[in-house]
Steps between C-alpha positions, in 0.01 A plus 500: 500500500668820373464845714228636329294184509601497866432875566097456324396279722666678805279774383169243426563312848539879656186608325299212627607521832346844504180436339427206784584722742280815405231233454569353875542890610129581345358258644615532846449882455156466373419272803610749764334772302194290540517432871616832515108631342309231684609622795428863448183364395449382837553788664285677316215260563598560894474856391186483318328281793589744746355809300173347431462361879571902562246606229206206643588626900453864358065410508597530875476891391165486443403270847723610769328859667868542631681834366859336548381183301351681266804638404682199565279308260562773257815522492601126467262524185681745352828299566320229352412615192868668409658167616283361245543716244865414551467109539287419219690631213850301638298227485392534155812588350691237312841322559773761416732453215907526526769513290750398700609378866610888621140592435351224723752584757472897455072397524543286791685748735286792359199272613657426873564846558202613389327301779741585771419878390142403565550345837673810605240684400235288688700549843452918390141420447456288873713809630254735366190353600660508825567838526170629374304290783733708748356821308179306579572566855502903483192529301199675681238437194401143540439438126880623428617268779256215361662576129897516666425141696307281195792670265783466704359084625452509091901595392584244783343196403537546111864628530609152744287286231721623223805479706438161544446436131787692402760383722369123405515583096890620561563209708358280217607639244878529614506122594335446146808692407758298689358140474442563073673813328836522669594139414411603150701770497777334723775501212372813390724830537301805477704834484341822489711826441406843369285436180519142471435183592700189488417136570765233483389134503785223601470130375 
C-alpha cells in the first residue's frame, strides 16, 4: 500500500469516526434536550395547578363578609391569573432547536439562573408582604388595615409557593445538568474570549 493509498483511508477511517460520533452526540443531546423540556413541562403544570386552585379559592370573594379575606381572596386571584398567563404558554411551546452543544449549555445555565433570579425575587415578595402587614398595624381606617393584612397574608403565601417551585426547578434542572449534559460535554473544551467562541473536542 503506497502513501497516498495509505493517507485516503486515514482520511475515510477519520471521516467515519466523526460521522458516528456526531450521530452518538445527537442523540444523547437530543435526549437531554428532551428531559430537559419534560421537565419544564412539569413545572409548569405545578405552576398552572397552583394558579387555577388560586383563581377557584378566589369565589371565596364573593362568600366570605370578611374585609381582610376579601382582599385576600382577591389578591391570590389576581396572582392566579398572571401565573397563568405565564404557565400556559411554556407549556405550549415546542421543544427548542440547537445548532450546536455551546447553545444547549449557554440555554441550560441561562434557564438555572433564570429560576434562581426568581427565587430571589420570591424571598423580596414574602419580605414585602411582611412589611406591609406591619403598615397594617398603624392604620386607623379599618378598611385600609383590612386591605394592608389580606395583601400583605396575599404576597406571603404566593411569594413562599413560588419559592418553593423555583428553588425545586434549579435544583432539578442543575442535577439534570450534571447527571446528562456535562458527561456529554466531558471531552469538550469550550473557550470564550472577546468576540468568539471556541469549542475543542478530544478523541
Amino acid at each position: 500500500m503506497n502513501v497516498k493509498t495509505s493517507n485516503i483511508l486515514k482520511v475515510v477511517v477519520f471521516s467515519l469516526l466523526l460521522v458516528s460520533l456526531h450521530a452518538q452526540d445527537a442523540i444523547s443531546l437530543d435526549d437531554f434536550v428532551q428531559k430537559k423540556q419534560d421537565l419544564k413541562n412539569k413545572g409548569m403544570i405545578v405552576l398552572t395547578t397552583w394558579a387555577s386552585a388560586n383563581i377557584i379559592s378566589g369565589s371565596a370573594y364573593f362568600i366570605t363578609k370578611s374585609p381582610e379575606e376579601k382582599y385576600f381572596y382577591g389578591m391570590n386571584c389576581a396572582w392566579g391569573a398572571v401565573n397563568l398567563a405565564i404557565a400556559i404558554p411554556s407549556l405550549l411551546s415546542k421543544k427548542p432547536l440547537y445548532k450546536s452543544k455551546f447553545n444547549v449549555l449557554e440555554d441550560q445555565i441561562k434557564k438555572e439562573k433564570v429560576f434562581l433570579i426568581n427565587a430571589g425575587l420570591d424571598i423580596v415578595y414574602v419580605a414585602g408582604g411582611i412589611t406591609v402587614k406591619e403598615v397594617a398595624k398603624n392604620q386607623t381606617d379599618n378598611n385600609k388595615k383590612a386591605m394592608f393584612l389580606g395583601f400583605g397574608n396575599s404576597f406571603i403565601l404566593q411569594g413562599g409557593a413560588l419559592f418553593l417551585l423555583d428553588v425545586s426547578m434549579t435544583a432539578l434542572h442543575a442535577k439534570n445538568r450534571k447527571k446528562y449534559l456535562n458527561k456529554i460535554l466531558e471531552n469538550t473544551e469550550i473557550a470564550i474570549g472577546p468576540g468568539k467562541v471556541n469549542l475543542r473536542i478530544y478523541f
